[in-house]
Backbone as CSV, one residue per row, in Angstrom:
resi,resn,N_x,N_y,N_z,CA_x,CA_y,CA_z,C_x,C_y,C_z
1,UNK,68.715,-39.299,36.314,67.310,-38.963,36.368,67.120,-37.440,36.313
2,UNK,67.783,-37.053,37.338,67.614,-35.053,37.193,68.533,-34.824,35.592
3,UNK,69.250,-35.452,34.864,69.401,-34.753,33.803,69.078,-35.394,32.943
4,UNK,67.680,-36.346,32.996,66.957,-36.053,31.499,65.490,-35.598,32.169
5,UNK,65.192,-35.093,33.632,64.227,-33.407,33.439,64.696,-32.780,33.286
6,UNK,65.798,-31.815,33.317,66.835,-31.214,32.679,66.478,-30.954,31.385
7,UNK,66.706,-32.374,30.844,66.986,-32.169,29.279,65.270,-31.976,28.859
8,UNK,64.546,-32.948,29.483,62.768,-32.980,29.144,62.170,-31.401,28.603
9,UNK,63.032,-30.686,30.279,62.394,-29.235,30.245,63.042,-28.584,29.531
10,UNK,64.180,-28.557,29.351,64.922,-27.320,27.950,64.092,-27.960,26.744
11,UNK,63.533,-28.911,25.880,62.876,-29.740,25.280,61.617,-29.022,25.083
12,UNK,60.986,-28.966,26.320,59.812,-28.303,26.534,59.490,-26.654,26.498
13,UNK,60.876,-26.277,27.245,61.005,-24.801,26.987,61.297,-24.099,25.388
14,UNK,62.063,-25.000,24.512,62.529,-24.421,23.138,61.122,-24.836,22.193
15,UNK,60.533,-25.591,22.528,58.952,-25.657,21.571,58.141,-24.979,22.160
16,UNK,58.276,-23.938,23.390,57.164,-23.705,23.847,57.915,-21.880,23.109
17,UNK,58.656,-21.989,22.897,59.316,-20.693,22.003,58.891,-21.018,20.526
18,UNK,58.952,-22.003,20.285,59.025,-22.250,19.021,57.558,-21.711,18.411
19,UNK,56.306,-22.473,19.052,55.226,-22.324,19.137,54.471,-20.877,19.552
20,UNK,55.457,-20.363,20.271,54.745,-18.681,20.575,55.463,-17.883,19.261
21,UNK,56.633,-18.398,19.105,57.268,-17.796,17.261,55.498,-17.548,16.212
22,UNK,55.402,-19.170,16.164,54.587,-19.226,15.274,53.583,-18.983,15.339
23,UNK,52.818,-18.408,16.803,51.686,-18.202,16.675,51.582,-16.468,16.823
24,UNK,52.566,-15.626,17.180,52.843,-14.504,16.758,52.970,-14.350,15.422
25,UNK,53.510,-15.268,14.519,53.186,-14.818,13.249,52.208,-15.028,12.763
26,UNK,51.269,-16.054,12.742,49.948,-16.536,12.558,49.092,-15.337,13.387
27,UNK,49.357,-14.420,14.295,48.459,-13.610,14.777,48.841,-12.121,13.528
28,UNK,49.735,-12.196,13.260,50.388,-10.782,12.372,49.513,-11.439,11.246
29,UNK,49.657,-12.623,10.579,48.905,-13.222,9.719,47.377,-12.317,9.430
30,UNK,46.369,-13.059,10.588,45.466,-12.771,10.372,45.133,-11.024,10.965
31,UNK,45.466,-10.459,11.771,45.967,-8.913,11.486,46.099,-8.822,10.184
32,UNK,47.143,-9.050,9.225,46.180,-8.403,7.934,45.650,-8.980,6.970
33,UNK,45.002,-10.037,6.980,44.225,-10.560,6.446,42.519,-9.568,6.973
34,UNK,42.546,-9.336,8.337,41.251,-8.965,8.630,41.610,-7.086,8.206
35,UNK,43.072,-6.843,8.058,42.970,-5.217,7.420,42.414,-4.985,6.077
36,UNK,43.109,-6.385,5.658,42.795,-6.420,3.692,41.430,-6.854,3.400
37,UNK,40.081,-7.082,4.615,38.885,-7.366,4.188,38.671,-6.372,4.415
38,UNK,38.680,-5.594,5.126,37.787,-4.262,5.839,38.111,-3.067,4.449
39,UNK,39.166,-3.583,3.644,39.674,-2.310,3.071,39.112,-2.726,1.522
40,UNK,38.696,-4.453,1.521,38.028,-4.432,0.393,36.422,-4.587,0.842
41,UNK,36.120,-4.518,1.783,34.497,-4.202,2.006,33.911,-2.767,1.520
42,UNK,35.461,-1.804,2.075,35.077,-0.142,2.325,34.944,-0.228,0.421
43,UNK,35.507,-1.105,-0.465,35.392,-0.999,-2.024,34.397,-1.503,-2.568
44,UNK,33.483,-1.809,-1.939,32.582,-2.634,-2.521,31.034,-2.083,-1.815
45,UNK,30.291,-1.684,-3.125,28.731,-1.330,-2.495,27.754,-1.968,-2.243
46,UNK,27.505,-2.514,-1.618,26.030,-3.398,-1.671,24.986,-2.867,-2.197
47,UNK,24.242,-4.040,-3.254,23.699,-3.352,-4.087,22.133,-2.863,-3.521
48,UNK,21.645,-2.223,-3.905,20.352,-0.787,-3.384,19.317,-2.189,-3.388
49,UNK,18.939,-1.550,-2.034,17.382,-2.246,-1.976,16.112,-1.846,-2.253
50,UNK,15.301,-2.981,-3.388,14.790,-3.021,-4.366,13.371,-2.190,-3.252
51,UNK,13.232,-2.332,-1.593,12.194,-2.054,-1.356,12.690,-1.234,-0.448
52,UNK,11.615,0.086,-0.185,12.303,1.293,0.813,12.227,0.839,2.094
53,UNK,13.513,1.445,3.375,12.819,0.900,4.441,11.889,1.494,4.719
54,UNK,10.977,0.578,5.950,9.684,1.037,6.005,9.965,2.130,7.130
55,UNK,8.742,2.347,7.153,7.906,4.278,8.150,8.520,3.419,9.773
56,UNK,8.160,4.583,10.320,7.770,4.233,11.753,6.459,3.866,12.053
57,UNK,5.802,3.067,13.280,4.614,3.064,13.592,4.420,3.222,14.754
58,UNK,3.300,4.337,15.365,3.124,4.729,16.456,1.645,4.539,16.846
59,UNK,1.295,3.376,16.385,-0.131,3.174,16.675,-1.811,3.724,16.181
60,UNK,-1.047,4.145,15.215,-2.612,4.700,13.955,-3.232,2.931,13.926
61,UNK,-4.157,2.732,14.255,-5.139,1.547,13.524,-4.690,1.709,11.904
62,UNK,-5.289,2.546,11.187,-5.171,3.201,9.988,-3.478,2.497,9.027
63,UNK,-2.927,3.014,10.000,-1.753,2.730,9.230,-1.297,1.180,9.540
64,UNK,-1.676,0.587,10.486,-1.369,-1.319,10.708,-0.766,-1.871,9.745
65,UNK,-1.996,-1.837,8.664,-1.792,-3.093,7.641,-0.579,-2.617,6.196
66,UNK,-0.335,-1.057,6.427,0.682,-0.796,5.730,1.834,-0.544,6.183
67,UNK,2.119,-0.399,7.723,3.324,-1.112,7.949,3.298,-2.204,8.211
68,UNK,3.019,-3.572,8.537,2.928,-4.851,8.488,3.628,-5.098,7.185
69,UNK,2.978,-4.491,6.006,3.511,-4.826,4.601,4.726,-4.435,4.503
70,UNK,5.085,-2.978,5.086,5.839,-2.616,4.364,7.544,-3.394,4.936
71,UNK,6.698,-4.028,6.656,8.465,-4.296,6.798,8.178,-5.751,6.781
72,UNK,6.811,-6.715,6.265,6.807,-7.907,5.181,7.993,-7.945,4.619
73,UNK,7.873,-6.856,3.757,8.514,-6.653,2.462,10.167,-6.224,2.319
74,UNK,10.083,-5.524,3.499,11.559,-5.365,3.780,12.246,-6.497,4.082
75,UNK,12.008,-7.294,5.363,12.405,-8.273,5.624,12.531,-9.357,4.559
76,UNK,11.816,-9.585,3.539,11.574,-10.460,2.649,12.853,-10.421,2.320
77,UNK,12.846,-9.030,1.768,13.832,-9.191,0.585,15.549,-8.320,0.980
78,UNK,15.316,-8.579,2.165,16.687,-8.941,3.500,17.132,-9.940,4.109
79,UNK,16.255,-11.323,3.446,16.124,-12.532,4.281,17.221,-12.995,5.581
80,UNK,18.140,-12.335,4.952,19.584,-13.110,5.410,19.661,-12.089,6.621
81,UNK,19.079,-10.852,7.011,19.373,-10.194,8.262,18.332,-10.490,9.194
82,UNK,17.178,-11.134,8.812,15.977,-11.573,9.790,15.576,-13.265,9.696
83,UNK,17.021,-13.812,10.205,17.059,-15.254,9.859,16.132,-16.416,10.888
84,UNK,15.352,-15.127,12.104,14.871,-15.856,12.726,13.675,-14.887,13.098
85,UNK,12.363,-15.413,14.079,11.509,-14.588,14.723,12.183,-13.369,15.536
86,UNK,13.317,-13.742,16.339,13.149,-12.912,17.589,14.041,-11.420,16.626
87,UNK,14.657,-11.943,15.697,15.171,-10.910,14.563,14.000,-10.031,14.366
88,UNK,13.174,-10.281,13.406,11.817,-9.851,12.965,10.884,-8.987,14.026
89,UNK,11.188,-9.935,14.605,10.372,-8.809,15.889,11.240,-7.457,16.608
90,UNK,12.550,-8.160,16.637,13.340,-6.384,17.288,13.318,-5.391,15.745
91,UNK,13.141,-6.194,15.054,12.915,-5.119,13.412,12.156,-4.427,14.260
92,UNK,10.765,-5.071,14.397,9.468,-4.412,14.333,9.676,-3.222,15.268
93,UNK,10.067,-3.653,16.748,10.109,-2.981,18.029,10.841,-1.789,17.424
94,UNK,11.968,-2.048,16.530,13.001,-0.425,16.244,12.034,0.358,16.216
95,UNK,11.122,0.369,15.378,10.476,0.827,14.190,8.997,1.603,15.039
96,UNK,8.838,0.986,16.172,7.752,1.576,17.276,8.286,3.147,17.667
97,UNK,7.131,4.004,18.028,6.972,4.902,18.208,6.095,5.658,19.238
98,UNK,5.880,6.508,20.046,4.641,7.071,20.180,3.574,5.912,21.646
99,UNK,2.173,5.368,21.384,1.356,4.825,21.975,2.280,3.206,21.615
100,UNK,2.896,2.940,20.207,3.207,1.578,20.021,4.174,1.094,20.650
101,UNK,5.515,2.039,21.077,6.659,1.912,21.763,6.122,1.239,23.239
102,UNK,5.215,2.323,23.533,4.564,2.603,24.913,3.954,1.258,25.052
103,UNK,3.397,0.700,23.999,2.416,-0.471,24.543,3.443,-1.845,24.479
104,UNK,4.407,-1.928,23.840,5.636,-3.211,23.735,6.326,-2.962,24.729
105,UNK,6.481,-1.705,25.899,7.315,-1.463,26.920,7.387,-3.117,27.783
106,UNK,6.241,-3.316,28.359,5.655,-4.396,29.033,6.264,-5.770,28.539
107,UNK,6.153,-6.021,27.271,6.303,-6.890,26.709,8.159,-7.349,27.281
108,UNK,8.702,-5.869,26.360,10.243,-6.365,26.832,10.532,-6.205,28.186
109,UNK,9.985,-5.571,29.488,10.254,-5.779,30.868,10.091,-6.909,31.271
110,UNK,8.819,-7.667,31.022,8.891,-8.910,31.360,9.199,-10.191,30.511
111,UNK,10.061,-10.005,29.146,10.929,-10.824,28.850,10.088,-11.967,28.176
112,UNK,8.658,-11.390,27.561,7.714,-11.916,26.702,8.354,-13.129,26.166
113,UNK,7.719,-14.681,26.125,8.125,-15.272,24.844,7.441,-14.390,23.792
114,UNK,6.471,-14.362,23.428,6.134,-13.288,22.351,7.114,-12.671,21.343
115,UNK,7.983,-12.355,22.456,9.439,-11.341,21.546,9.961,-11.867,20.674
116,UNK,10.117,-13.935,20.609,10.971,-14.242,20.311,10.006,-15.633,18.825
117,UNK,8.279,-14.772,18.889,7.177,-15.515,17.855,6.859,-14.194,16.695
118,UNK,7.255,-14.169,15.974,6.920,-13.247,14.802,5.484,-12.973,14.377
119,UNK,4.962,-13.881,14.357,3.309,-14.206,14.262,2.841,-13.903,15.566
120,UNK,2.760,-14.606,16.632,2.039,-13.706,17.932,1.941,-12.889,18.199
121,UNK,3.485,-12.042,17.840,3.864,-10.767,18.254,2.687,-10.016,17.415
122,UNK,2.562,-10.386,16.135,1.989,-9.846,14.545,0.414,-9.799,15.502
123,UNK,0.025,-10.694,16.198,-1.705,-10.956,16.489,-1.542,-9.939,17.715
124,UNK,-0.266,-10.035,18.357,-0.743,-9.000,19.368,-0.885,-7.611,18.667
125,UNK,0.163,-7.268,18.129,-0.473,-6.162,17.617,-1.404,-5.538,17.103
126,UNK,-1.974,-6.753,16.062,-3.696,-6.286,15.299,-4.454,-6.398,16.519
127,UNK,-4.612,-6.554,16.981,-5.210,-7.374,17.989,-5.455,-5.834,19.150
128,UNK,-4.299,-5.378,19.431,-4.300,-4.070,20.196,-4.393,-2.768,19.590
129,UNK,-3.898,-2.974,17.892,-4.258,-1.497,17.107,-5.262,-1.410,16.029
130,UNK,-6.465,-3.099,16.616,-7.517,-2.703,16.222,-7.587,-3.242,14.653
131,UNK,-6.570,-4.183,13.930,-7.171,-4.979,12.936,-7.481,-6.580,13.236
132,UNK,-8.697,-6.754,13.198,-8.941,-7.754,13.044,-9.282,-9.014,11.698
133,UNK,-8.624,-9.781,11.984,-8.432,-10.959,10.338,-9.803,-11.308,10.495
134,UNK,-10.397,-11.569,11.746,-11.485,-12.311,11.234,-12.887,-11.419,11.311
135,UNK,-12.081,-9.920,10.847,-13.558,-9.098,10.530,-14.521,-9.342,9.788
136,UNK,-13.993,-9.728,8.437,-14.533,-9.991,7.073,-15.346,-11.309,7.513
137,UNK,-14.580,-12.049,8.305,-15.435,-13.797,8.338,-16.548,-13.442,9.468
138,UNK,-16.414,-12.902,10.100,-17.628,-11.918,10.855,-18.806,-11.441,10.072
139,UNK,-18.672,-10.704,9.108,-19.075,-10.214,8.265,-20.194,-10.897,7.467
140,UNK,-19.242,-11.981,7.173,-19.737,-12.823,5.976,-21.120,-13.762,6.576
141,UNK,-20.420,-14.495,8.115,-21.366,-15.305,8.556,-22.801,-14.091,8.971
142,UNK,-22.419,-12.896,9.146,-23.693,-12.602,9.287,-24.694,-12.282,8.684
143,UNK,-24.280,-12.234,7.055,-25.133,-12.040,6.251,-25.825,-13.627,5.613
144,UNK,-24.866,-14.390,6.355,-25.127,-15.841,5.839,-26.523,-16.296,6.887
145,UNK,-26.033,-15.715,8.616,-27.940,-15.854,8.858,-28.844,-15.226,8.887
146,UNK,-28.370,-13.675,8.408,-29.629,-12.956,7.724,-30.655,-13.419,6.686
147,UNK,-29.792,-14.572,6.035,-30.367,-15.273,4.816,-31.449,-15.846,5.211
148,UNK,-31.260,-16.627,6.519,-32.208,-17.800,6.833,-33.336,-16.645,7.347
């Protein structure tokens, strides 16, 4: 009985060599496999984006609706780096400045869902730097009961 644990464990001990063999080489393996990507990444340019990144925004009313567009547009045509809301929105937050930084402070202290809705985030902002969507429909209905 003690000499086949004996034998069990020398058994156990020469595959457990065997197996650290092979997974030291399988680690040298991918060691340079991950040298030979990095060295064909550093060869390769990604090609220029078709749209500039956008400005900073520090809370001009004025300027809202052209940064809104402009990092629309960035993001658009980045799809693959803003694969979700809460992406889109730390875009946005980089990109704060000034009164706008100052006014999202709140938001990320207390851990907003907001942070993590692309669109809410979007209403809070018009909403606090003063564009409103439903100016025009404002507008419209009031000339509609001026009529009457």
């Amino acid at each position: 009985m003690v000499d086949e644990l004996v034998l069990l464990l020398h058994a156990l001990l020469m595959r457990h060599r065997a197996l650290s063999i092979e997974n030291s080489q399988l680690m040298e393996q991918l060691r340079l496999l991950v040298c030979e990507r990095a060295t064909l990444l550093r060869q390769v340019r990604p090609p220029s984006c078709p749209v500039p990144f956008p400005e900073t925004f520090s809370g001009e009313s004025s300027r809202l609706p052209e940064f809104i567009v402009q990092t629309a547009s960035y993001m658009l045509v980045n799809e693959n780096r803003f694969c979700n809301d809460a992406m889109k929105v730390a875009f946005l937050i980089s990109l704060l400045t000034g009164e706008a930084e100052e006014w999202v402070v709140p938001y990320i202290e207390m851990d907003s869902p907001i942070l993590g809705d692309y669109r809410a985030f979007l209403d809070e902002m018009k909403q606090c730097f003063g564009w409103d969507d439903d100016e025009e429909d404002d507008d419209e209905e009031e000339e509609e009961d001026d009529d009457y």
